[in-house]
C-alpha positions as CSV (number, residue, x, y, z in Angstrom):
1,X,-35.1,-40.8,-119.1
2,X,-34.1,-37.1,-118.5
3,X,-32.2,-35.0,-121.6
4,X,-29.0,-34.7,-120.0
5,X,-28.7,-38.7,-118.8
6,X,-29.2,-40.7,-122.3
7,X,-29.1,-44.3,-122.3
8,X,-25.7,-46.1,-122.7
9,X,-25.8,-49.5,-124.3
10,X,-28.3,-52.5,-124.4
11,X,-30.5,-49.4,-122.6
12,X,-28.2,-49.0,-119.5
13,X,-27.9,-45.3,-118.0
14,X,-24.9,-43.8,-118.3
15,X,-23.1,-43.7,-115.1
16,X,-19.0,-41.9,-114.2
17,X,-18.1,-41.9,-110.6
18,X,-14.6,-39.9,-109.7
19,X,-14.3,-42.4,-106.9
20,X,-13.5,-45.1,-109.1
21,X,-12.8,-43.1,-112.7
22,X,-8.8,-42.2,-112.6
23,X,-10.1,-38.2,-113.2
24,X,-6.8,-36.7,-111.0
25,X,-4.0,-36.0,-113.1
26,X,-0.8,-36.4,-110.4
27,X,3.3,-36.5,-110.4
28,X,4.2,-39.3,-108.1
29,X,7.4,-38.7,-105.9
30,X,9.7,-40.7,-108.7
31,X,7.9,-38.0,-111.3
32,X,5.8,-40.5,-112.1
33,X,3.0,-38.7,-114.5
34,X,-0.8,-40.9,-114.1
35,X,-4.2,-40.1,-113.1
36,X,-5.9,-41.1,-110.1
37,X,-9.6,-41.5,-108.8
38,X,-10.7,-39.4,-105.8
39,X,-10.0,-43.0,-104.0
40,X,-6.8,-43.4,-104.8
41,X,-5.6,-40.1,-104.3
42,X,-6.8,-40.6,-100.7
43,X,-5.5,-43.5,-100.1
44,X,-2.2,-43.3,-101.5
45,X,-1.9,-39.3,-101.2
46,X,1.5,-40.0,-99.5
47,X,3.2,-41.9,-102.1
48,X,1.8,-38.9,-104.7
49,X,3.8,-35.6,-104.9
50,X,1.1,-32.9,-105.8
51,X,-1.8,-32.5,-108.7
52,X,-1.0,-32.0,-112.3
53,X,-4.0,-30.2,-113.7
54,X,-4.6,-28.0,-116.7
55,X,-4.0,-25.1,-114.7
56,X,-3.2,-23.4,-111.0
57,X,-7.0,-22.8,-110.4
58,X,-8.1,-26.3,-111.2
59,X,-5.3,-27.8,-108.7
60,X,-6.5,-25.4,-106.5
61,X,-10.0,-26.9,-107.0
62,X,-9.6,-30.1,-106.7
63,X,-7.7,-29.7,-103.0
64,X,-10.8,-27.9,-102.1
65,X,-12.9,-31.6,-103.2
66,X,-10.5,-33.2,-101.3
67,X,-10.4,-31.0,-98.5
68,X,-14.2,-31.1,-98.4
69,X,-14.2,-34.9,-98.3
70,X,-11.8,-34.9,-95.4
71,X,-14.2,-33.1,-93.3
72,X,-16.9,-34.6,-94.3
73,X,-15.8,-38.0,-93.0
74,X,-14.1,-36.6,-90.1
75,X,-11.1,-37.0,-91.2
76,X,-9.3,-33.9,-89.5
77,X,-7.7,-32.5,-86.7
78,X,-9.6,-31.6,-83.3
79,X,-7.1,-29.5,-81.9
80,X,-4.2,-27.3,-83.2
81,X,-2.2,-29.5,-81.1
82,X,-3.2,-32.4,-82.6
83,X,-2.4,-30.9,-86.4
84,X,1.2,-30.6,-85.1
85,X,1.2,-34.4,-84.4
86,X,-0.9,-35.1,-87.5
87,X,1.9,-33.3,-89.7
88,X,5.4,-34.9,-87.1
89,X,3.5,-38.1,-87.4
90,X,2.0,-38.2,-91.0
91,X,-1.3,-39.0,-90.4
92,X,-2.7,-41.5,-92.8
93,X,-5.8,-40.3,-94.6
94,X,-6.7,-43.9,-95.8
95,X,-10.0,-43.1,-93.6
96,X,-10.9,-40.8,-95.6
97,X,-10.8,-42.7,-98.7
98,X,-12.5,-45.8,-96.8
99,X,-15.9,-43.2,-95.8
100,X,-15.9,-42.1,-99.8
101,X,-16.3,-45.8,-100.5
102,X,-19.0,-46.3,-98.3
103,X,-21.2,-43.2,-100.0
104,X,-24.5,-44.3,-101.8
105,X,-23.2,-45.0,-105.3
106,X,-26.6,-42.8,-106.8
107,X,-24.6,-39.7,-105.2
108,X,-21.4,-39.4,-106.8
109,X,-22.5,-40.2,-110.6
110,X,-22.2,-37.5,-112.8
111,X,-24.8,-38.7,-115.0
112,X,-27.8,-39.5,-112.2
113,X,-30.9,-38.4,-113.9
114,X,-31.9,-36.4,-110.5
115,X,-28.7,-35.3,-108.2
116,X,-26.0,-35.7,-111.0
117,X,-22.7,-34.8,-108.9
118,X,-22.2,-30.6,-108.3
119,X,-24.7,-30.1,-110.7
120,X,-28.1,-28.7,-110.9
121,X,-31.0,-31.3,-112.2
122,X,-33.6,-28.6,-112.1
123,X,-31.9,-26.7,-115.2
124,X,-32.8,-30.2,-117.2
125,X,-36.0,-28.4,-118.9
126,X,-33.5,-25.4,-120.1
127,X,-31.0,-27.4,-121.2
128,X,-32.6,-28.4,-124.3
129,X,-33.3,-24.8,-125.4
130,X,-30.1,-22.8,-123.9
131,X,-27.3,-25.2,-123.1
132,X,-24.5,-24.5,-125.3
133,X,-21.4,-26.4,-126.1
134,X,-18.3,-27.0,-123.6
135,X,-16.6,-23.6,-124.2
136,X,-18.0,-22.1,-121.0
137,X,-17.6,-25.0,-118.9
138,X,-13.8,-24.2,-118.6
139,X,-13.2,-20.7,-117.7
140,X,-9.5,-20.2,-119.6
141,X,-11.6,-20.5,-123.1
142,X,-15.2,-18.7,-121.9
143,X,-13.7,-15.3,-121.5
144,X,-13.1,-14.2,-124.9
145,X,-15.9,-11.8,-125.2
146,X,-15.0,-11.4,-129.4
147,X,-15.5,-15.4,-129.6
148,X,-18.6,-15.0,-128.2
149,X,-20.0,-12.3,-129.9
150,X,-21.5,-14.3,-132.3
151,X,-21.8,-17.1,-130.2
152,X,-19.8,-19.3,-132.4
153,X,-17.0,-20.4,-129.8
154,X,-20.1,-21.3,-127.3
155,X,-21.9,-23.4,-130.1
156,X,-18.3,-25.6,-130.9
157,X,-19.1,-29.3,-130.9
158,X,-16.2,-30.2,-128.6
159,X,-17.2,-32.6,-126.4
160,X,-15.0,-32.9,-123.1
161,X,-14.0,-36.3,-121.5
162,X,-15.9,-36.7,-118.2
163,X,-12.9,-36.5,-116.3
164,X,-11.8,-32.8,-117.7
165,X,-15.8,-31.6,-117.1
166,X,-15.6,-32.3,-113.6
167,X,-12.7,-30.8,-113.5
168,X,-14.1,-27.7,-114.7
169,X,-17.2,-27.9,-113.0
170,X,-14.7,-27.7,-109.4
171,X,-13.5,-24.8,-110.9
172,X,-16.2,-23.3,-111.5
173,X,-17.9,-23.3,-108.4
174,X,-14.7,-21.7,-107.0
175,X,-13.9,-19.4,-109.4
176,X,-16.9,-18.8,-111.6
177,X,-17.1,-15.0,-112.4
178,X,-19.6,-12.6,-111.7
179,X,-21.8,-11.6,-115.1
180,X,-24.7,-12.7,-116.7
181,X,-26.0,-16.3,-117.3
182,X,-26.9,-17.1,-121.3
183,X,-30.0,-18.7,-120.3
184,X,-33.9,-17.7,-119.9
185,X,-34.9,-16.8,-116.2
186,X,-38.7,-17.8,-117.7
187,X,-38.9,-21.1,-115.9
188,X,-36.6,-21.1,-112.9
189,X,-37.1,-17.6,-112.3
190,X,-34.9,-14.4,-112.9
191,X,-32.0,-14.7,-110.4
192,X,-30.8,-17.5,-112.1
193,X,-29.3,-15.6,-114.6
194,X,-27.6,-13.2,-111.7
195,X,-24.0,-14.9,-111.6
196,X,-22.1,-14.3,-108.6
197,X,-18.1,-14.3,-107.9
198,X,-16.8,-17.1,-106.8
199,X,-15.5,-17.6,-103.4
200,X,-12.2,-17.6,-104.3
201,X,-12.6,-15.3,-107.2
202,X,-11.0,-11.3,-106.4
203,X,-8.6,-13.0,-103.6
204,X,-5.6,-14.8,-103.5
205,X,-5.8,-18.4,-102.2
206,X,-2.6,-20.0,-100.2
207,X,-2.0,-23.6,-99.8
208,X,1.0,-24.7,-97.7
209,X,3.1,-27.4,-99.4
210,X,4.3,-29.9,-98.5
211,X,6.4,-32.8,-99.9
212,X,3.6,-35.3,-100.8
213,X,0.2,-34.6,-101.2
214,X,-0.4,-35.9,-98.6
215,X,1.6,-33.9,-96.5
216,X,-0.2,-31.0,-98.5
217,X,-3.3,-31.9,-97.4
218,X,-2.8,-32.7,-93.1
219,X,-1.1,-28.8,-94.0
220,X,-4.1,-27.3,-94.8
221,X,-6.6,-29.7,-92.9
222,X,-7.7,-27.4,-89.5
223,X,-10.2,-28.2,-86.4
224,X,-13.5,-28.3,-88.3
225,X,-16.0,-25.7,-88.2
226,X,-19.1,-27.8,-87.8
227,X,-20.2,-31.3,-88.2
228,X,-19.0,-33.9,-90.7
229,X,-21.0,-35.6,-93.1
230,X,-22.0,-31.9,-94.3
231,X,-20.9,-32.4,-98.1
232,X,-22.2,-30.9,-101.1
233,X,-22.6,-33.5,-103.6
234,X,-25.6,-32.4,-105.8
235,X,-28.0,-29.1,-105.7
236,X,-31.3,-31.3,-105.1
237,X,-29.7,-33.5,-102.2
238,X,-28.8,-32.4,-98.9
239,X,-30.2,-28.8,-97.8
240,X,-33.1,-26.8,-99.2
241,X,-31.3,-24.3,-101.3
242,X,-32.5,-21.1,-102.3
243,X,-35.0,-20.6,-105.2
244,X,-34.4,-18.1,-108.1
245,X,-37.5,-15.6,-108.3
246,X,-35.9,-13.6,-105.7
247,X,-32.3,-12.1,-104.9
248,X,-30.4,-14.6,-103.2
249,X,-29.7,-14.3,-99.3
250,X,-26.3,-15.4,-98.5
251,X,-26.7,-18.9,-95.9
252,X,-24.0,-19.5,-93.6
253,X,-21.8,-22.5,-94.3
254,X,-22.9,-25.3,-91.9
255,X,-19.1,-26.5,-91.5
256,X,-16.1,-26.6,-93.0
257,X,-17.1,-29.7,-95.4
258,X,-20.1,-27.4,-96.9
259,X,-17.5,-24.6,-97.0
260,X,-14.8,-25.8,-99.4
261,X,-17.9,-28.3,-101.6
262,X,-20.5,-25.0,-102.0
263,X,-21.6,-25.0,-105.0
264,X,-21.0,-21.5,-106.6
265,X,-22.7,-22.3,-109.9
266,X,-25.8,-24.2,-111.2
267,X,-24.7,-26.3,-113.5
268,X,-25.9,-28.9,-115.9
269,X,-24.0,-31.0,-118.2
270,X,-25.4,-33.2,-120.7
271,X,-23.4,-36.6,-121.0
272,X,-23.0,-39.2,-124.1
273,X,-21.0,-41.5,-125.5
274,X,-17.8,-40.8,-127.3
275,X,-16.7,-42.7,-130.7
276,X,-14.7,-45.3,-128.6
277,X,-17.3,-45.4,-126.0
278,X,-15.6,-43.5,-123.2
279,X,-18.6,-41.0,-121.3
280,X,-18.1,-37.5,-122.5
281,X,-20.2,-34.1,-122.2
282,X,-21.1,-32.6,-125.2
283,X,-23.8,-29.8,-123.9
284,X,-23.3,-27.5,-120.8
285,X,-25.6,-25.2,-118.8
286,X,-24.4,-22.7,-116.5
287,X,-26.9,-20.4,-113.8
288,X,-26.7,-18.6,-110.5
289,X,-25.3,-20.6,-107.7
290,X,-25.2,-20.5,-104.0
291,X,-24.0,-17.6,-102.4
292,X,-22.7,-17.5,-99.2
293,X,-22.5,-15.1,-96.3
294,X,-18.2,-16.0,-94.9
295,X,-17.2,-14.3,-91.7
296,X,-13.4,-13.3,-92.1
297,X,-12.1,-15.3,-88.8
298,X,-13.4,-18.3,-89.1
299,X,-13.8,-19.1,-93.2
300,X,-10.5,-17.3,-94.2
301,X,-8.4,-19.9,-92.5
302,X,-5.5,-18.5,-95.3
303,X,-6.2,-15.2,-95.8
304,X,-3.5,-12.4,-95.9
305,X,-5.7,-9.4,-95.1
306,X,-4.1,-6.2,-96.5
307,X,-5.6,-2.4,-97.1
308,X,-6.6,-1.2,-100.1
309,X,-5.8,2.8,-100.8
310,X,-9.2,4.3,-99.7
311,X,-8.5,2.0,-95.8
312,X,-10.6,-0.8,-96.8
313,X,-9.4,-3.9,-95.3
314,X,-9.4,-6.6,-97.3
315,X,-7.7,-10.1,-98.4
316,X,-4.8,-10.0,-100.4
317,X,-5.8,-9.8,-104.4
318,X,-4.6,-10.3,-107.7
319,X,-3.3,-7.3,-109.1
320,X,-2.9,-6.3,-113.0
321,X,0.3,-4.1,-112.2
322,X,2.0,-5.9,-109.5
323,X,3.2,-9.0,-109.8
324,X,2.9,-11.5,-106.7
325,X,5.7,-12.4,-105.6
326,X,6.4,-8.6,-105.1
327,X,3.9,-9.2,-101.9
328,X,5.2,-12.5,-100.6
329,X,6.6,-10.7,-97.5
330,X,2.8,-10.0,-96.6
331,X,2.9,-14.4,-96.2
332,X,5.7,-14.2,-94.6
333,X,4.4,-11.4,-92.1
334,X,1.5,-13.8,-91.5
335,X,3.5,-16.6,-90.6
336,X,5.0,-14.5,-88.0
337,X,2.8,-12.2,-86.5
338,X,-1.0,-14.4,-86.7
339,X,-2.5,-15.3,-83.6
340,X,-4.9,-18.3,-85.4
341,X,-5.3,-19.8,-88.5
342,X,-3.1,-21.6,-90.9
343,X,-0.1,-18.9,-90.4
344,X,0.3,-19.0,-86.7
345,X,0.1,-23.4,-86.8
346,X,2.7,-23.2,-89.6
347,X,4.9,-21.1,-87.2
348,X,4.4,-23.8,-84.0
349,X,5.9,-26.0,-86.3
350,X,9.1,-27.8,-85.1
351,X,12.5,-27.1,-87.0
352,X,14.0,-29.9,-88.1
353,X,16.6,-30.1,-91.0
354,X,16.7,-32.6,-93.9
355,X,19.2,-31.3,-96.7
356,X,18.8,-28.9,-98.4
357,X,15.9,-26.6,-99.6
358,X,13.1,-25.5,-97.6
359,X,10.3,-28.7,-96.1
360,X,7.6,-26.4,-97.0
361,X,5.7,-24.0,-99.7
362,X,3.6,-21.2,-99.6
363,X,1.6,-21.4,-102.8
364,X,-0.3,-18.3,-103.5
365,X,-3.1,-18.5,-106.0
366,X,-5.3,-15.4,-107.8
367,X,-7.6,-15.1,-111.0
368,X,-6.8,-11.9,-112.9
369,X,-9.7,-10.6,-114.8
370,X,-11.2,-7.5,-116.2
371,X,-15.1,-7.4,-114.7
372,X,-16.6,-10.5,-116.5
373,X,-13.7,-11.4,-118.7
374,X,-10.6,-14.0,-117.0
375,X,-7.3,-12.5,-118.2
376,X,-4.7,-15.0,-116.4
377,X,-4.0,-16.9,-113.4
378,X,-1.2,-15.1,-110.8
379,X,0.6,-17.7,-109.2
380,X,3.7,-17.9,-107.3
381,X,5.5,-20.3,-104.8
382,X,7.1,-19.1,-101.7
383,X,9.7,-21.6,-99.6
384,X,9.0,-21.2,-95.8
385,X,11.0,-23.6,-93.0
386,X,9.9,-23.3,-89.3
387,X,11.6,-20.7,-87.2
388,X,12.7,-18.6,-90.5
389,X,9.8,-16.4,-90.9
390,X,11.0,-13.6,-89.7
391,X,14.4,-14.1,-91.8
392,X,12.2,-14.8,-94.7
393,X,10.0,-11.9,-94.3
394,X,13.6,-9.3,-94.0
395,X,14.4,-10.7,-96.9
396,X,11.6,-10.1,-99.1
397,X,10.6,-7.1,-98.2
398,X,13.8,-5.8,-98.8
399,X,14.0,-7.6,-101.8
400,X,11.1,-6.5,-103.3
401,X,11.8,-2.7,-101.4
402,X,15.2,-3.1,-103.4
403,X,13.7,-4.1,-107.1
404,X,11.1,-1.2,-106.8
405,X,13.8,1.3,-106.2
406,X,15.7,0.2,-109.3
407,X,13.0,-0.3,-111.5
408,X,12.7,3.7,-110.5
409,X,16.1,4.9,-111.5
410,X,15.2,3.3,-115.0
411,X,12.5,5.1,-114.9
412,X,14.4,8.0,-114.0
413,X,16.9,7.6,-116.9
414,X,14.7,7.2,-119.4
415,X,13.1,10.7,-118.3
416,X,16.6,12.4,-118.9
417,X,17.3,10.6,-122.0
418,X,14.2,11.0,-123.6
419,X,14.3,15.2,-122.3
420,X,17.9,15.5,-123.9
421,X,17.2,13.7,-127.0
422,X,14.1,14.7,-127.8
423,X,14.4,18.5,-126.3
424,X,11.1,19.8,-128.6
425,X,9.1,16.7,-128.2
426,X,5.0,17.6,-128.1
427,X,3.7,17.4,-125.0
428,X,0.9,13.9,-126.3
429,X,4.0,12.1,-127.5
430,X,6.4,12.8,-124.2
431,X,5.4,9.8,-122.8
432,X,5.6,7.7,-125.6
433,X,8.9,9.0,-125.9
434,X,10.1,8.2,-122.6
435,X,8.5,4.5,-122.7
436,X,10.9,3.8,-126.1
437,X,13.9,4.3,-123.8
438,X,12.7,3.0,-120.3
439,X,14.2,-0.4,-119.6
440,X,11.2,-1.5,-116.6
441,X,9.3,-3.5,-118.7
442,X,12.6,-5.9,-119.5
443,X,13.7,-5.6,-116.4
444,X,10.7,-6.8,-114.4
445,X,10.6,-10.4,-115.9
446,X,14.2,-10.7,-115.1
447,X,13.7,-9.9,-111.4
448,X,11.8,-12.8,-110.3
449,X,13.9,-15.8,-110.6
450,X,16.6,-13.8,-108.5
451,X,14.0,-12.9,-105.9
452,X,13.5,-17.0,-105.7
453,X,16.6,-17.6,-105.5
454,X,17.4,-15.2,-102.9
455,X,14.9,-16.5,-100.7
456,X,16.2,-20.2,-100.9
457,X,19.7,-19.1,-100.0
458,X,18.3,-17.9,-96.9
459,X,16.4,-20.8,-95.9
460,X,19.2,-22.9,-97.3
461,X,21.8,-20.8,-94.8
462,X,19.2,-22.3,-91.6
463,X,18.1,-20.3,-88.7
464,X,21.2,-21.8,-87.4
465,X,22.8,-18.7,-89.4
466,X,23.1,-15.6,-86.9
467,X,22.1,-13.6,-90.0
468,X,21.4,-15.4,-92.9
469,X,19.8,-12.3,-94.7
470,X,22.2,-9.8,-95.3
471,X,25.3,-11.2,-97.5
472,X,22.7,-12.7,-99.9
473,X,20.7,-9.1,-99.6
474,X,23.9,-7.6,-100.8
475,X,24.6,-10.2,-103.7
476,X,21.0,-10.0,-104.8
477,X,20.6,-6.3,-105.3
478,X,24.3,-5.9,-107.1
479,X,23.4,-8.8,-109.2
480,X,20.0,-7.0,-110.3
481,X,21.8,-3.6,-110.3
482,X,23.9,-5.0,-113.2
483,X,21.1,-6.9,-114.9
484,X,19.1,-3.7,-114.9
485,X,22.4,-1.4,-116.2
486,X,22.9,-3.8,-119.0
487,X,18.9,-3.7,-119.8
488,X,18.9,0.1,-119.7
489,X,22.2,0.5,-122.5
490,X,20.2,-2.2,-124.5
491,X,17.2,0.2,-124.7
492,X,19.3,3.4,-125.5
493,X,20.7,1.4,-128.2
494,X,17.3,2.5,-130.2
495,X,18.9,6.1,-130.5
496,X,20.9,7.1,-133.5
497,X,24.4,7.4,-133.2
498,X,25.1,11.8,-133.0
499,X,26.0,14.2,-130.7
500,X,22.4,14.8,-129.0
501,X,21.7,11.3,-128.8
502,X,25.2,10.3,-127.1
503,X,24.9,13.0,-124.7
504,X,21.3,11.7,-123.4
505,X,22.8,8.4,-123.0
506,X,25.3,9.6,-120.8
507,X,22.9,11.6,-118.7
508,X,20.9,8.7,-118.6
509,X,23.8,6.7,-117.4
510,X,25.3,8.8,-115.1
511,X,21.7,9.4,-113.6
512,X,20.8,5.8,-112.9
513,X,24.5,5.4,-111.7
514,X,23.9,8.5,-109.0
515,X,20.7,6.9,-107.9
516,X,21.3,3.6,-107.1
517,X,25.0,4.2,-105.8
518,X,23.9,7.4,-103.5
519,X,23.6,8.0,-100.1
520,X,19.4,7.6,-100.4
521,X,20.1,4.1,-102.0
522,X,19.2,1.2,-100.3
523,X,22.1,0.4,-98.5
524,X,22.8,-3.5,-100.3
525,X,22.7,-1.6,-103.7
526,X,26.2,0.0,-102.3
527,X,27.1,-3.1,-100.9
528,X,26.4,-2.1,-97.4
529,X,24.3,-4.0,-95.0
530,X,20.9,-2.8,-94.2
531,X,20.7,-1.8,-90.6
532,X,16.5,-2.5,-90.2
């Protein structure tokens, strides 16, 4: 019996299938909170109104499972054309559900002694020696590189429940980070210990949402790249993988089943029983996974590409000092102006209104880190209705044109202030100076929910609407105009009542009144309308 499979009771191997387990935290349409095996989620996907999980990333995961299992059993579109009447007609994806029941039971278990499911079996003779407790398993609570310094975080006894590890192991294989493996290359070889990114890892991933999830699902489904049946269930099943004594050389995925089930990690989790018998893992092992070589048109069916400073072009990417939904125009540019993919079969989407608020969302996804430690997870939502993109995209560009330029007359006036206040200030503490008066860092958070709201007032008006950009333009950017004032006197409170202090907060006040009530301005911030 191998290390990482004990027996259960009365000698019985330990067995936990997904397809049967309820592993799928879920919100049903009523709100409903419950958890659901891969089965079920299939099968009743449209009764279901999205994934619950621990975090974005993980939901993100587990749609690329399911996505994977949809094209694995052929359960897909052939044509764009046929997508359109998948998404009219709500296509059921009980067949889906039906081919994961007919899978050999031996290649789903988590637990199988020799292709335990996503994992690695050949990492059973390391496990013993390096595997470590759960802490890395679950990327929010391996990055703290001062934990780990002693290794004491890693060694925690926390066993997981089986459900939450293969959770984390979807994860992982999507978002693992590049770095170094804590393991021996001595057996395997040295590349095992060569971690990659993950394919998702340094971009931002978009899902289109729908109502249900499984309306969420037929949205991101696409004519399949490949064969079914293609499905990555376990590294020692399926394919010959590469080997570890050399440097990897990046395969081709086979279709779009192996793309969204590769397996970005080796991993290894050792299973047991918990004190009221429930399966859990207790001891993890994480090595080099499968790296794979992705050509831009046909494995980036979601991709906004954008250019990076020095003209490299690129997919959109999580960034440390700008926050996302700053960029959601660059969605909305996709929806309107891409020839293929998921952006231009969004956009041959028939209008049809049902209330209020907007059929669809554009979910955008990203990992921030620094090198090989995870910092947070970027997220945003982004409401999109056929026939609006171009409205949507006006809007939040000019939106997000409009918050930048205030965010620089705050900027501005806390210059002036800080040079009339502090008139003999040395020159290392000028800019420490300036940052106790500048108002950007309060007004930031308080920009997003009115950029939100913004854009569901326009999709709320209907492309019905002549213009149903610019009044709401004009509302926005007086409405953050007097957010941002107010923010501004609250930071030049910090000054001391006398006469050099009350003259720099009139400077500063009359500076950041000049600038975002000139001729430069953006036009809204006068309450104009923007002629663009």
């Amino acid at each position: 019996m191998s290390e990482f499979s004990p027996p259960g009771p009365a000698g019985r191997r330990l067995s936990w299938d997904p397809r049967s387990e309820p592993c799928i935290p879920t919100v049903a349409i009523d709100g409903a909170t419950a958890h659901h095996s891969l089965r079920a989620l299939l099968a009743r996907a449209d009764e279901l109104a999205a994934l619950d999980c621990a975090s974005p990333g993980e939901n993100i995961a587990v749609i690329e499972h399911l996505l994977a299992i949809c094209f694995a059993s052929g359960t897909c579109p052939s044509s764009d054309e046929e997508w359109r009447d998948w998404i009219v007609g709500k296509q059921d994806l009980g067949p889906a559900a039906a081919w994961l029941a007919s899978q050999p039971a031996g290649s789903w278990d988590l637990c199988h002694p020799t292709v335990p499911l996503l994992q690695n079996s050949c990492l059973a003779a390391d496990l013993a020696e390096s595997g470590t407790g759960t802490a890395q398993l679950i990327i929010e609570h391996a990055g703290d590189y001062n934990q780990h310094f002693d290794h004491h975080h890693l060694e925690l006894d926390n066993p997981l429940p089986a459900a939450v590890a293969f959770r984390a192991t979807l994860t992982q294989h999507v978002y693992g980070l590049y770095g170094r493996a804590r393991m021996s290359g001595a057996r395997l070889g040295a590349k095992v210990t060569n971690l990659a990114a993950g394919r998702l890892t340094g971009r931002i991933r978009v899902v289109a949402l729908g109502r249900t999830l499984g309306e969420t699902l037929r949205l991101n489904l696409y004519p399949p790249d490949g064969p079914g049946g293609a499905l990555n269930t376990s590294w020692t099943s399926g394919i010959e993988r590469r080997t570890f004594t050399e440097k990897a050389k990046p395969r081709v995925p086979r279709s779009s089943a192996d793309l969204h089930s590769a397996l970005g990690r080796s991993v290894l989790l050792r299973t047991g029983h918990g004190p009221y018998g429930q399966i859990v893992v207790d001891k993890v092992l994480i090595g080099a996974g499968e790296v794979l070589e992705l050509d831009p048109d046909r494995h980036f069916q979601d991709a906004v590409f954008s250019t990076t400073t020095n003209g490299v072009r690129k997919p959109l990417w999580p960034s440390p000092s700008r926050a996302l939904w700053q960029e959601a125009h660059a969605l909305y540019g996709a929806v309107r102006d891409d020839r293929t993919g998921l952006y231009a079969r969004l956009r041959s989407l028939p209008y049809e209104r049902k209330g209020t608020g907007a059929p669809y969302q554009l979910w955008a996804v990203g990992l921030l880190a620094n090198k090989t430690l995870p910092v947070t997870w970027t997220h945003g939502a982004y409401p999109y209705a056929p026939g609006m993109a171009a409205h949507l995209y006006r809007a939040s560009r000019r939106g997000s044109d409009i918050t930048e330029y205030i965010a620089r007359a705050l900027k501005n006036a806390a210059i002036v202030a800080a040079d009339t206040a502090f008139p003999a200030v040395r020159a290392a503490d000028e800019a420490g100076q300036v940052a106790r008066l500048d108002a950007r860092w309060a007004f930031w958070p308080t920009a997003e929910n009115p950029f939100h709201e913004l854009l569901d007032e326009v999709v709320d008006r209907g492309p019905e609407d002549d213009d149903p950009v610019s009044e709401p333009l004009v509302g926005y950017a007086l409405g953050l105009r007097t957010t941002a004032r107010t923010q501004m006197l609250q930071r030049l409170d910090v000054l001391p009542p006398n006469d050099r202090n009350h003259r720099a907060k009139a400077r500063a006040v009359r500076r950041f009144d000049d600038d975002t009530s000139g001729d430069w301005a953006p036009a809204e911030l006068r309450g104009e309308i923007a002629h663009d």
